[in-house]
N, C-alpha and C positions, 0 to 999 in steps of 0.2 A: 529240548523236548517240546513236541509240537503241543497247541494247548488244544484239549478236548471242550469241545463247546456242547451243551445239549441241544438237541433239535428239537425242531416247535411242539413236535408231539411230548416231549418232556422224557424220551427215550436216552438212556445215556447211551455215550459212546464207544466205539470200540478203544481197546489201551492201548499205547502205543510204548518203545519202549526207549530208553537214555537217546538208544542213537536216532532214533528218529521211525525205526521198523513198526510197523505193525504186530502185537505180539499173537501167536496163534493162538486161537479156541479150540476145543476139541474136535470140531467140525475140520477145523481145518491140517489134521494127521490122521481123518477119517479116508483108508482109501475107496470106500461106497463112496464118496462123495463124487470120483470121475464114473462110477457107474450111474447116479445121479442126472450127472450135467449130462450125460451120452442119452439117457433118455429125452427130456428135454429139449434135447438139441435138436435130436433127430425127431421129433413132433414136431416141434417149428419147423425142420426142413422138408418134409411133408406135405406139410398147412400151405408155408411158402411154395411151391412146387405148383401145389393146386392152384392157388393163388395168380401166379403169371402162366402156367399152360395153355391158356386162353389165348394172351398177346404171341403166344409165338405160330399159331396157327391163325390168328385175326383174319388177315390177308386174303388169305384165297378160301377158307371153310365160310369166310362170313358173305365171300362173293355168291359161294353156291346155295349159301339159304338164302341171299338176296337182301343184303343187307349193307347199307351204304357206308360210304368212306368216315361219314361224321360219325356215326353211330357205331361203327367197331369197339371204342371204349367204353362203350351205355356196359356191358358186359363185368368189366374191371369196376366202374362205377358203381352198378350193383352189390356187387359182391362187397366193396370196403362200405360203402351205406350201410350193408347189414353188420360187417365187421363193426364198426364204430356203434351201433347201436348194444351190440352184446359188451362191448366192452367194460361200459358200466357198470353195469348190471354182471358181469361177470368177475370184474375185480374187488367185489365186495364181497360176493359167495366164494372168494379162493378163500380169501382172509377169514369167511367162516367155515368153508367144507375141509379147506387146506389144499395143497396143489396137484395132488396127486386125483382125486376124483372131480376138480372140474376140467382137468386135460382129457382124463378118458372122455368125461360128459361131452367136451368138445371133438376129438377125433372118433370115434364112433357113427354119431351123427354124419359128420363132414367128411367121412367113406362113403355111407351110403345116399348123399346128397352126390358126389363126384361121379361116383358110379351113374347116377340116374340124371345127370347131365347130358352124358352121352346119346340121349335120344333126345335132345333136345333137335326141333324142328322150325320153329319161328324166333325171332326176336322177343315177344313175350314173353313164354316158355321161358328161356335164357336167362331172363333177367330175374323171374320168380327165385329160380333154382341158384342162379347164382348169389342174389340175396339170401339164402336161405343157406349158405354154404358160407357166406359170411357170416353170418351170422351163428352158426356151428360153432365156428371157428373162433369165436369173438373171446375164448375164453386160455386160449394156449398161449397168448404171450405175458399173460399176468400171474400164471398159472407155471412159468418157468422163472417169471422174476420175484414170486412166493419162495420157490426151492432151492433156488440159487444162491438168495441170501442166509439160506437154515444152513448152507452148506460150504460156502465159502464167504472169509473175514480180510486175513492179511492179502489175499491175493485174488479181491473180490473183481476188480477193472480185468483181471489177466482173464475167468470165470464168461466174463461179459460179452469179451472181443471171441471167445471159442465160438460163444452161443450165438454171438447175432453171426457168425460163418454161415450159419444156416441159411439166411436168406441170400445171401450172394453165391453159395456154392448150389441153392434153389433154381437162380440163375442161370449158370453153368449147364448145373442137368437136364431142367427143362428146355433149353435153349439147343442143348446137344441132344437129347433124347428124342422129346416130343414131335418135332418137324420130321424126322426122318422116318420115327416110329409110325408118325399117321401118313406120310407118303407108302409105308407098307402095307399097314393094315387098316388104314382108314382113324380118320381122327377120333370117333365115338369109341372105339377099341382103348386107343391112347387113355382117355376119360374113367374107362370102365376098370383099367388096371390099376391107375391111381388110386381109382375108390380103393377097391382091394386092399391094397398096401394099407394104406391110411386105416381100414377097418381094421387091420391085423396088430397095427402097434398100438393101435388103443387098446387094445386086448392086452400086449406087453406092456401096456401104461400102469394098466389095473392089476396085474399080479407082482412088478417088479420093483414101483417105482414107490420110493421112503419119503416124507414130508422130512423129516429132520429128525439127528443122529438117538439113537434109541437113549442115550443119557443125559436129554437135553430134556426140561420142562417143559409141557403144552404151555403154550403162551396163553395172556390173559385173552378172554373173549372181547373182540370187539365191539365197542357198541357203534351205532349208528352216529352219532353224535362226534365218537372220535375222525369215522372216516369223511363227514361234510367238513370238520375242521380243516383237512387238507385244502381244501377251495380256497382259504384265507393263505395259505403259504404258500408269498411273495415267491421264493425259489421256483415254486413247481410252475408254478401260473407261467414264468419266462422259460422256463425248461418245455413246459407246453405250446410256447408259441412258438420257441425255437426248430423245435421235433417235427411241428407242421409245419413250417417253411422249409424245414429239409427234405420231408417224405414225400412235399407236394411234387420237389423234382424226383429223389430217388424214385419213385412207384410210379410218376408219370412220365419219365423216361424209360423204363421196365415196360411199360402198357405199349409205350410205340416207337420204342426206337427202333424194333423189326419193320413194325410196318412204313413208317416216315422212309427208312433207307430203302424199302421195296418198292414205295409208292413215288420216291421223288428221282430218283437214281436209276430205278430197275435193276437195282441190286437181287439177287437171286433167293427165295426165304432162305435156304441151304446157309450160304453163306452170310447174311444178315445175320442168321440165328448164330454162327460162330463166331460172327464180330460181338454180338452182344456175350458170348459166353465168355470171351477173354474179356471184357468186363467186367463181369462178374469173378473171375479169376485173380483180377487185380485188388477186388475187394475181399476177399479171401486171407489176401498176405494183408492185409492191410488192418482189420480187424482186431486179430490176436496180437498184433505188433503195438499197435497204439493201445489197446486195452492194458497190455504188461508195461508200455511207457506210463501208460496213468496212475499207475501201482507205487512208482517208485516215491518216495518220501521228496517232498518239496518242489514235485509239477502240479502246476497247475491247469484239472480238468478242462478248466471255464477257458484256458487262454490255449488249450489242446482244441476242443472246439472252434470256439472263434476262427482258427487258423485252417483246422479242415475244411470250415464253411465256405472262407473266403477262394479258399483253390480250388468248391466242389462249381461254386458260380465262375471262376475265371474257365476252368476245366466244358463247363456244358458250351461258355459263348466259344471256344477255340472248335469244339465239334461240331459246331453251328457253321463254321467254314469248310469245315472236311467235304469233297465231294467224288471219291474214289472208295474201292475197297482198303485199298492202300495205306490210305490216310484215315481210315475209321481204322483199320486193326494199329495202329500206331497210339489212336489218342484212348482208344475204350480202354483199355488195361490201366492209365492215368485214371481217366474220370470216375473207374470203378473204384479204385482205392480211397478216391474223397467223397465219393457219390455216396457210400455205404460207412466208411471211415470213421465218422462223426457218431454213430449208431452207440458202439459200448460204451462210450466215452459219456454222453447223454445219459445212458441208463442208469450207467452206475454212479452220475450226479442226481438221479431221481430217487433210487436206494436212497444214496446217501442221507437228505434231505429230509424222507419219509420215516426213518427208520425199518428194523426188520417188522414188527411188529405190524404194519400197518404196508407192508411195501406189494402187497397184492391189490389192495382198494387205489394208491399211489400208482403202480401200475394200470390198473386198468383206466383210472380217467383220465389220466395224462395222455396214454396211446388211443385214446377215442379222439382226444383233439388232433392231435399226431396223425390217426390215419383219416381226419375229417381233410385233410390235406390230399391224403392220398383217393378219396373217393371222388372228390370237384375234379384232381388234377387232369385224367384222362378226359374228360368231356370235354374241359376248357379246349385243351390241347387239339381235341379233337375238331371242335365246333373252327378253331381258328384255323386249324390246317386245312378243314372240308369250304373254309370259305376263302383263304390267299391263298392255297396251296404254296405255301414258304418252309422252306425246312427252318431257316433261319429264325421267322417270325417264334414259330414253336419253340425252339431251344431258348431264346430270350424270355419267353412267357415261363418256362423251367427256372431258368435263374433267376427270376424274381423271387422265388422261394427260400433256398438259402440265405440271398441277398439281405433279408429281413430277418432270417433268424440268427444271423448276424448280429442285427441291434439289439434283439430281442436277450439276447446273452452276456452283452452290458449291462443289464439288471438283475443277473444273478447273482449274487452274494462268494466272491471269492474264496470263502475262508469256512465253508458248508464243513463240518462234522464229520470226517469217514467213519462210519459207522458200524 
């Protein structure tokens, strides 16, 4: 019988049972609970959607407002600036509003910020709005790693890999949709329909979506005091540096690998945009695969990790060689699957770690460090490619990221509490 450890917060554990299984909660023979996760899900895939629509039109919408090669990622930059700054401040108000009202608070807003990007005219402009569409936003991925734990126990990692699909099948769609959609109707169109959407399911956020199962206790109120405790736990702090060594490449390969392959290659956006969609396709499969391997009794998350990371950095330097279409639709479906891979796997060792109780404040500053990764990534990337023009130099400066969160997961605590 595996032993249950309590976690810092002083939160007991989940039970587990002779064989080694996790034994189910009520949460977990609740079936609202996949009506639950499907909300969730499809708000992060929204958020995300919005989030990269940007990079996949970079190219030639930023040529016609006149706006140069280095500064194409100032856009993506803004936007996670402001993401990372809501995050805070947003994964304390889950853990006291609960997850259901600060998702709507967040997609509501971040409709009609999308929508009103669309007339965006200068670089200025751009960057206000896209800051401010981060910052929306800042509040839907703590806000689904609140509800996910009210809602799934024994089969919480399987829960994790569904929900992060979102940003990889965000991928996918924006990559498949958006380019072709603003070659039809103009890319402010593209912009203005996303609002839309994104206003509509915050609306479906707020009438349909359950905090936790109707015979379950309100958990005790948080105080303030509980949630700074988290900053002292050792796990989170390496779980946090890890997350942003990964994001910095996943989200800054997302911001420009349309544009690197258009701008170094003359690869076609058309086809660029479908090389990067089968990336995203590969992290798709990859997601829900590893999240149900991390389930099973006697893997090890931290050493599932480790192993995604080191193939997500061997994976970027191999597509650092690629110079054909040929050769990019071969390795992208690889790199997507470690690129994004590592994602549930991460999360549901931050759950773990935080407890339920506490796992929206947990959430939310972990992923401010996380996507502080993702907000430098694009610039850096940018600033180095607008000065060597090297595709190579770029993909290297990517795997630096991983490469460190790597070490960073050597000081995680093997034997973390599933909770």
């Amino acid at each position: 019988m595996e032993k249950n450890l309590a976690s810092s917060q002083g939160m007991s554990a989940s039970v587990w049972s002779s064989n080694g299984a996790r034994e189910a909660s009520s949460a977990d023979t609740n079936p609202y609970r996949w009506v639950a996760l499907f909300i969730v899900w499809a708000a992060f895939l929204l958020s995300y959607v919005v989030r990269v629509a940007w990079s996949t039109v970079a190219a030639p919408v930023g040529a016609s407002l006149g706006i140069s090669v280095s500064m194409l990622g100032a856009f993506v930059t803004a936007f996670y600036g402001g993401y990372v700054l809501a995050n805070v401040v947003g994964g304390m108000l889950t853990d006291l509003l609960g997850g259901r009202a600060m998702l709507t608070l967040a997609l509501l807003p971040l409709g009609v910020l999308t929508f009103t990007f669309g007339y965006t005219h200068s670089l200025a402009f751009g960057i206000v709005i896209q800051a401010a569409m981060g910052f929306a936003a800042g509040a839907d991925y703590s806000a689904g790693m609140k509800i996910i734990p009210a809602w799934f126990t024994r089969d919480r990692g399987r829960a994790m890999g569904l929900y992060t699909t979102a940003t990889s099948l965000a991928v996918v769609i924006a990559n498949a949709v958006v380019p072709s959609f603003s070659a039809r109707h103009g890319w402010s169109n593209a912009f203005h329909m996303l609002g839309i959407v994104t206003f509509a399911w915050g609306i479906v956020t707020l009438l349909l979506l359950k905090n936790r199962p109707s015979n379950e206790a309100k958990p005790a109120r948080n105080s303030l005091r509980d949630m700074l405790g988290l900053l002292r736990n050792r796990n989170l702090i390496a779980l946090s540096i890890a997350g942003c060594g990964g994001l910095w490449a996943t989200v800054g390969f997302a911001a420009w690998g349309n544009a690197l392959m258009t701008r170094q290659y003359g690869i076609a956006p058309i086809v660029a945009g479908s090389i990067v969609a089968s990336f995203g396709i590969g992290a798709v499969i990859a997601k829900p695969t590893l999240g149900w391997i991390s389930d099973l009794p006697g893997v090890s998350r931290r050493m599932m990790s480790i192993g995604c990371l080191i193939a997500f950095t061997i994976a970027l330097l191999v597509f650092g060689y690629c110079s054909t279409a040929h050769q990019f639709y071969l390795v992208a479906p690889i790199l997507g699957a470690f690129s994004f891979g590592y994602l549930p796997v991460l999360m549901a060792q931050v759950s773990d770690a935080s407890g339920k109780r506490l796992a929206g404040a947990s959430a939310g500053w972990t992923n401010a460090i996380w996507q502080s990764g993702s907000a430098v990534s694009p610039m850096v990337v940018g600033s180095l490619y607008g000065a060597s023009h090297s595709f190579m130099l770029a993909l290297i400066t990517l795997a630096i990221g991983p490469a460190i969160a790597v070490v960073a997961m050597f000081f995680v605590n093997p034997h973390i509490a599933r909770e």
